[in-house]
C-alpha positions in Angstrom: 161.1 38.8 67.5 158.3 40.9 69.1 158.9 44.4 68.8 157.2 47.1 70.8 154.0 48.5 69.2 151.6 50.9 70.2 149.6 49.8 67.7 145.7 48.2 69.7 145.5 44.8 70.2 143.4 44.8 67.2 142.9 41.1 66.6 140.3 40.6 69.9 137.8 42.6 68.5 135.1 41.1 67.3 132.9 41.2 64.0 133.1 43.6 61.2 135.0 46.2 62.9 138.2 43.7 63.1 137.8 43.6 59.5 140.6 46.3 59.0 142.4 45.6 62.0 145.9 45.3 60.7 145.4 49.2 59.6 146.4 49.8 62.9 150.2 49.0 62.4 151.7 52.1 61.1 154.0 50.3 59.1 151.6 48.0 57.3 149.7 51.1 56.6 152.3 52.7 54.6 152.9 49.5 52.4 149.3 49.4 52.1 149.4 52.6 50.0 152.2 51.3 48.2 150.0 48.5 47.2 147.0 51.1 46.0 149.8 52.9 43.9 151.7 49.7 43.0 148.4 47.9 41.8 146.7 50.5 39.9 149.8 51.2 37.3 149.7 47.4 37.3 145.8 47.4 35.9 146.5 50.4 33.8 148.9 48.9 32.3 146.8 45.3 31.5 144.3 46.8 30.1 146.2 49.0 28.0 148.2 46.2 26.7 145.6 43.6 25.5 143.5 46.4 23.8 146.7 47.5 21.8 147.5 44.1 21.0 144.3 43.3 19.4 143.8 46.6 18.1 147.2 46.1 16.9 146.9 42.5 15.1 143.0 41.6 15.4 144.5 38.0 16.8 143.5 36.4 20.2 146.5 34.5 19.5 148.7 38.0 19.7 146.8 38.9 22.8 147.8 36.2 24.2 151.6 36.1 23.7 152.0 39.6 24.4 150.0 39.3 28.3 151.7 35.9 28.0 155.2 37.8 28.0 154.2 40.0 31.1 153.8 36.7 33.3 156.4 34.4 32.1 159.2 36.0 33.9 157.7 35.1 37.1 159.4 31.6 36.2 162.7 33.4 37.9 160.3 34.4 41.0 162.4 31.9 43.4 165.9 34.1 42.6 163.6 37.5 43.7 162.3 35.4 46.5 166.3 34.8 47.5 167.2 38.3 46.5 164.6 39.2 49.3 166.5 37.1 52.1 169.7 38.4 51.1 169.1 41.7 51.1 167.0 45.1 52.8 163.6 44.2 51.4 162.6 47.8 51.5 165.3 49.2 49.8 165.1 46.4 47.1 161.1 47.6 46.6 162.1 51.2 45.8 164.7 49.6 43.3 162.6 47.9 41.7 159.8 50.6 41.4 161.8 53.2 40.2 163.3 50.6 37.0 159.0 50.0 36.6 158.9 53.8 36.1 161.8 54.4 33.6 160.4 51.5 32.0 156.8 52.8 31.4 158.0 56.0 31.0 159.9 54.8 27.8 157.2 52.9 26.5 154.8 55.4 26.6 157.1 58.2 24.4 157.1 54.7 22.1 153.4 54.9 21.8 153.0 58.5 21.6 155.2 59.4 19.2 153.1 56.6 16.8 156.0 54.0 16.4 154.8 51.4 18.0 155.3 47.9 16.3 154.5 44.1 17.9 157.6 43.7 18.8 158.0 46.8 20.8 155.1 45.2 22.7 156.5 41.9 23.6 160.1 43.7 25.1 158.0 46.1 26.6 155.5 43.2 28.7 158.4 40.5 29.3 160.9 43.3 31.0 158.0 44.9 32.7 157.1 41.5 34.0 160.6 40.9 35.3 160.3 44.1 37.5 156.9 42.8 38.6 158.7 39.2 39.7 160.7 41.1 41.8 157.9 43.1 43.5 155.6 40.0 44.3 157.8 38.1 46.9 159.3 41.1 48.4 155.9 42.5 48.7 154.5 39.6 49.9 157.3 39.2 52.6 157.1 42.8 53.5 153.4 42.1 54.7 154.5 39.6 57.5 157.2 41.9 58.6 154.5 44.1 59.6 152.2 42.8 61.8 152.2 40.2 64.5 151.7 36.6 63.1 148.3 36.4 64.5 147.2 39.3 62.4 148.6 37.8 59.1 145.7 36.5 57.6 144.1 39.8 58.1 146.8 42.3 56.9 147.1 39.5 53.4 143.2 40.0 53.2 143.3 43.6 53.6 146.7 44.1 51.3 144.8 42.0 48.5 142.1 44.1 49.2 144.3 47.2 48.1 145.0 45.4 45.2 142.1 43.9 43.6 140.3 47.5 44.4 142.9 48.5 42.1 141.2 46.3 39.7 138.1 47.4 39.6 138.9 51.0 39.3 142.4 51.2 37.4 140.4 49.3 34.2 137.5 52.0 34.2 139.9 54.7 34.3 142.3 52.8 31.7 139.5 52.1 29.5 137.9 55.9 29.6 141.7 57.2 28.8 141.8 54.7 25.9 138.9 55.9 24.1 139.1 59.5 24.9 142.7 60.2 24.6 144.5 57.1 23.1 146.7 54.5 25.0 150.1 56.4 25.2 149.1 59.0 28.4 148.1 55.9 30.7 151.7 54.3 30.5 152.6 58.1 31.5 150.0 57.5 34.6 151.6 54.3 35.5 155.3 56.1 35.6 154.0 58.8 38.1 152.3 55.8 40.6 155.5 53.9 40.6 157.2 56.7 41.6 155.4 57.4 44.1 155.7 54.3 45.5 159.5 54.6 45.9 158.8 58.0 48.0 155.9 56.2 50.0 157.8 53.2 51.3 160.8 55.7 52.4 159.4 55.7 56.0 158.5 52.3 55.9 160.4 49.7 58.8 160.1 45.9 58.9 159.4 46.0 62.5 158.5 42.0 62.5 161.0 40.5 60.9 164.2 38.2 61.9 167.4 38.8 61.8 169.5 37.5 59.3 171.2 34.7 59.3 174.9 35.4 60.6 176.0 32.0 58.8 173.7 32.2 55.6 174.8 29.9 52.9 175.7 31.3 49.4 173.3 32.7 47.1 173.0 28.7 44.6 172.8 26.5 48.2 170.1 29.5 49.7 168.2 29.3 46.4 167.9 25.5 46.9 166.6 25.6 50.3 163.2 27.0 49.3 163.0 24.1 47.1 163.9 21.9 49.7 161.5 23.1 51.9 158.6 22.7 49.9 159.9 19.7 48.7 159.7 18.1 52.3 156.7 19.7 53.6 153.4 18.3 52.2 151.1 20.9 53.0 153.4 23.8 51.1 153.4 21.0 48.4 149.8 20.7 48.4 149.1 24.4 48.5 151.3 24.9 45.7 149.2 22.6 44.0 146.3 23.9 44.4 147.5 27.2 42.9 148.8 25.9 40.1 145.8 24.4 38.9 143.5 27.3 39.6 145.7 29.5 37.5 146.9 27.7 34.3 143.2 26.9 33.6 140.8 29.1 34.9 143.1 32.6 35.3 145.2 32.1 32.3 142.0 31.1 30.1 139.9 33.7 31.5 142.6 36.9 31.3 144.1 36.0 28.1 141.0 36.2 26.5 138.8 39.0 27.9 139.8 41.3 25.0 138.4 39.3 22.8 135.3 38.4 24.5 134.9 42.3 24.6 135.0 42.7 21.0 133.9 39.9 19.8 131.1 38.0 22.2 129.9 41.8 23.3 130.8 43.7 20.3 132.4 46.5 21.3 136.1 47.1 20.1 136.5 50.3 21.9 137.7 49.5 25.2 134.6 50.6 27.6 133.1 47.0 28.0 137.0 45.5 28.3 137.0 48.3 31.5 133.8 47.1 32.5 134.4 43.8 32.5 138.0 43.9 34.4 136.1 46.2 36.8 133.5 43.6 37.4 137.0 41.4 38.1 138.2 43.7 40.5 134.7 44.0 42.6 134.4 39.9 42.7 138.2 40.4 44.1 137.4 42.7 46.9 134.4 40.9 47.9 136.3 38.1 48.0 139.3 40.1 50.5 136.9 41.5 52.2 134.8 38.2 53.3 138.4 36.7 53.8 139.6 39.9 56.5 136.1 39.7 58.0 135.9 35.9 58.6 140.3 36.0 58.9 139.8 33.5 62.2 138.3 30.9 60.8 140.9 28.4 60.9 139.9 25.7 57.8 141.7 27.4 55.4 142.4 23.9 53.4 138.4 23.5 53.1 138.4 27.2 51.7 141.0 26.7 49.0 138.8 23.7 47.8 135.5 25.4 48.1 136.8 28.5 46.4 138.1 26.3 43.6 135.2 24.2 43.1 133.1 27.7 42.8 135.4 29.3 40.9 135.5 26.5 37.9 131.9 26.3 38.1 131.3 30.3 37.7 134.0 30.1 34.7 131.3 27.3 33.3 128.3 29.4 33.7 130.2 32.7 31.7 131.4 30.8 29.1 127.6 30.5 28.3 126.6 34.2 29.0 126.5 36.8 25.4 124.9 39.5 27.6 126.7 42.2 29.6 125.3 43.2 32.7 124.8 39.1 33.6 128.5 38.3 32.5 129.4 41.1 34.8 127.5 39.8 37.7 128.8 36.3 37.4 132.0 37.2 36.4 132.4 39.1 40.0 131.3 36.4 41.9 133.5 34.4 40.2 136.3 36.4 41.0 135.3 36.1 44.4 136.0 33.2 44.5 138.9 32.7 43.0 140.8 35.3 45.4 139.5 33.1 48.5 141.5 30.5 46.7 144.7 32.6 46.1 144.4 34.6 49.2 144.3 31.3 51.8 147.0 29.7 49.9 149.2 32.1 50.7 147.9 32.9 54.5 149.2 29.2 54.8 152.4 29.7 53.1 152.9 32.5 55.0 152.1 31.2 58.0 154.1 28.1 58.3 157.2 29.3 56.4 160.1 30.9 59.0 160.7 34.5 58.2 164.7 33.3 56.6 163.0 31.4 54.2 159.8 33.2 53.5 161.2 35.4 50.3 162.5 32.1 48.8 159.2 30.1 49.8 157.2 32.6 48.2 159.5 32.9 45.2 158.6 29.5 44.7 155.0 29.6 45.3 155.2 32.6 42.8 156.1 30.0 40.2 152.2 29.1 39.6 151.6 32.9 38.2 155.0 32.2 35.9 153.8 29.4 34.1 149.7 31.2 33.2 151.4 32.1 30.0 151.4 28.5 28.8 147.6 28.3 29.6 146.7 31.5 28.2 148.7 30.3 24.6 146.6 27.3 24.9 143.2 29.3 25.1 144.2 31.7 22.8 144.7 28.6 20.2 141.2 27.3 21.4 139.5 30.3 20.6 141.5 30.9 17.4 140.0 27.7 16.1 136.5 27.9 17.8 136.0 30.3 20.0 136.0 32.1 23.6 132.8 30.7 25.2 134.8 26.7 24.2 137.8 27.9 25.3 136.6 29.1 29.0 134.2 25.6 29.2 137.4 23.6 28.9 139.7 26.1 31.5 137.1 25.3 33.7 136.3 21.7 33.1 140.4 20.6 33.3 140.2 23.1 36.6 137.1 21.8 38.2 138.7 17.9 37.6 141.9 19.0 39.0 141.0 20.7 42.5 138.6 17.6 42.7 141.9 15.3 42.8 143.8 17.6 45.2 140.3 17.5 47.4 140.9 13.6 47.3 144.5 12.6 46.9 145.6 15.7 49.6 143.5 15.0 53.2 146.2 16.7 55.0 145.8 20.1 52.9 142.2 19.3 52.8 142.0 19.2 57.1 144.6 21.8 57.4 143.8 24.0 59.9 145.9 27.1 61.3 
C-alpha cells in the first residue's frame, strides 16, 4: 500500500539534517509524542519502584523480584503481538493506556495513604508490566504504519530517541520528587501522562499499513504463525538471538542492580545518585538513536548488532570496576550507547523483513527477550547478595561478551546481513 502523503521526500537528503526526517509524516509525529508521554511515566515509575523496594526491604534480592515482576509478563508479548493483527492497533493503544492510568492511579492512593506492604509492590509491577506487554508490539507496529519502508530505520531511531530521552530526564525528575516529596505523587504524574496519551493518539491514522487479511486464520493457528515464521527464517532467528543474549546478561544484571550500586558502591540511599545514574542511561541511549537516525543508510546492520554488543559487554566490564561517580556516569552512557545500537538494529531488521500481517505477532515474539530479563536480574541479585555488585556486573558481562562472540561466529548470514 502507498498512500498519498504530502509529507517531503525526506529520505534524499543528506547528512545531519535527514537525521529527523521521518518528523515529517504527520502521523508518525503524533505517536512520537505518545512515546515522550508513554516513556516518561514508564521511567518515573522504574525508578520509583527499585528505590521503594530497597527502601522497603534493604535486599538486592527484593529489588530484584519486584523490577523482575514488571518484565516477566512480556513472556505473553506473542498473544499482544497477535492481538495487534487482529484488531485496530490505535484503538487497542488508547485501551491499554487508559488501564496503565487507573492502574497507577490506584497505586499511588496505596502509597500515599502509608499502607504500602511488599506484596502490594509485586501486584502493582507484574499487572503494570502486563499493560506494558501490550504497548510494546503495538507500538512497535504502529511505527512502520507510519512511514514509508525506506524511512523505517529512521522513524525506529528517532521513536527510540523519544524514548531513551525519557530516560535521561524522567529519573532526574523521579529522583528530585522522591527526596523532596516522597514516592506516592510520581505514580500520580505517571496517571496524568498515560492519559494523555489516549487523547494524543485520537488523531492518529495508520496510513502505511495492509489490509487485513479477508481469510485470517483463528486467533491459536495466527498465534503460531509468528512462531513459524521465525522458526524458518534464519536471520529473524539470529536476530532474536542476539537480543536475547544482550539482555539476560548485561541489561538484566545492570538494571536490577543500579539501586544498590547507588546506595551501596556510591553511598547515597536517597535517590539523587539512582537519578543520576539512570539519567546517565538515558543520555548513552540517545546518543546511541541519534548516531543510529543520523547514519540510518548504512546498510550493515548485522556488523552493528555485533559491534554494539561486543562494546557494550566490554563497557559493563570497565563499570563493574569504577566506585566513583562522575566516571561511572561517563562510561555508563557510553555504554548505553551501545547497547541501543544493538537493540535498535535488531529491530530495524525485524521490521524490515517481516510483512505487515505478521509484524505484531513477529514482534510479540521478538519481545520475548525483554520477558525473560527477570531471570537474569534474580541471578545478579543472588550474586551480589553473596558478593557483591561490581562481581555480579563482571560476570553479566563476561557470559554476554562470550555469547555475542558465538553468534559473530556460528551466524555469517546475520553477521553479512545487509538491508
Amino acid at each position: 500500500m502507498t498512500p498519498k502523503t504530502d509529507a517531503p521526500q525526506a529520505w534524499e537528503r543528506a547528512g545531519w539534517s535527514s537525521t529527523f526526517a521521518s518528523l515529517s509524516y504527520r502521523n508518525f509525529r503524533l505517536l512520537w509524542v505518545t512515546t515522550v508521554l508513554s516513556a516518561g511515566g514508564n521511567w518515573v515509575q522504574q525508578i520509583t519502584l527499585s528505590w521503594l523496594a530497597y527502601d522497603l526491604t534493604g535486599s538486592p534480592v527484593q529489588v530484584s523480584i519486584v523490577l523482575g515482576a514488571r518484565t516477566l509478563p512480556m513472556l505473553t508479548s506473542p498473544l499482544s503481538g497477535a492481538l495487534a493483527d487482529r484488531f485496530d492497533r490505535r484503538r487497542l493503544l488508547m485501551l491499554d493506556h487508559l488501564a496503565m492510568a487507573v492502574i497507577a492511579m490506584t497505586f499511588a492512593v496505596v502509597v500515599l495513604t502509608g499502607h504500602l506492604v511488599i506484596w502490594h509492590m509485586y501486584v502493582f509491577s507484574f499487572v503494570s508490566g502486563a499493560t506494558w506487554s501490550m504497548n510494546n508490539p503495538v507500538r512497535q507496529a504502529l511505527v512502520a504504519n507510519s512511514v514509508p519502508r525506506e524511512m523505517l530505520t529512521n522513524a525506529i531511531a528517532v521513536n527510540s530517541m523519544a524514548f531513551n530521552s525519557m530516560r535521561m530526564i524522567g529519573p532526574m525528575v523521579g529522583g528530585g520528587l522522591i527526596y523532596l516529596v516522597g514516592p506516592g505523587l510520581n505514580f500520580m504524574i505517571q496517571a496524568l501522562m498515560y492519559v494523555a496519551v489516549v487523547i494524543s493518539i485520537i488523531p492518529y491514522r495508520a496510513e502505511y499499513s495492509a489490509p487485513k487479511r479477508a481469510d485470517r486464520p483463528s486467533f491459536i493457528n495466527g498465534l503460531g504463525e509468528g512462531f513459524k515464521y521465525v522458526a524458518k527464517h534464519p536471520i529473524a532467528l539470529s536476530t532474536m538471538a542476539m537480543s536475547l543474549v544482550p539482555t539476560f546478561t548485561m541489561m538484566a544484571f545492570l538494571t536490577s542492580q543500579m539501586a544498590v550500586f547507588a546506595a551501596e558502591d556510591m553511598g547515597d540511599p536517597d535517590g539523587r545518585t539512582l537519578g543520576l545514574l539512570l539519567a546517565a542511561m538515558g543520555a548513552g541511549g540517545v546518543m546511541g538513536t541519534l548516531l543510529m537516525a543520523r547514519f540510518s543508510r548504512y546498510r550493515h546492520k548485522g556488523r552493528i548488532a555485533i559491534g554494539g554488543g561486543f562494546g557494550a559487554g566490554i563497557g559493563l566490564l570497565v563499570l563493574s570496576q569504577i566506585t566513583v561517580l562522575w566516571l561511572a556516569l561517563i562510561v555508563l552512557a557510553i555504554q548505553q550507547m551501545f547497547l541501543m545500537s544493538i537493540m535498535m538494529t535488531n529491530s530495524v531488521i525485524i521490521q524490515s523483513t517481516t510483512p505487515d500481517e505478521l509484524r505484531g505477532r513477529v514482534m510479540g515474539v521478538y519481545m520475548l527477550n525483554i520477558g525473560f530479563q527477570p531471570f537474569g536480574g534474580v541471578i545478579a541479585g543472588f550474586i551480589v547478595a553473596a558478593t557483591s555488585v561490581s562481581t555480579a556486573w563482571m560476570s553479566g558481562a563476561l557470559v554476554g561478551l562470550a555469547g555475542v562472540l558465538l553468534i559473530a561466529i556460528f551466524a555469517p548470514s546475520f553477521r553479512r546481513f545487509a538491508i
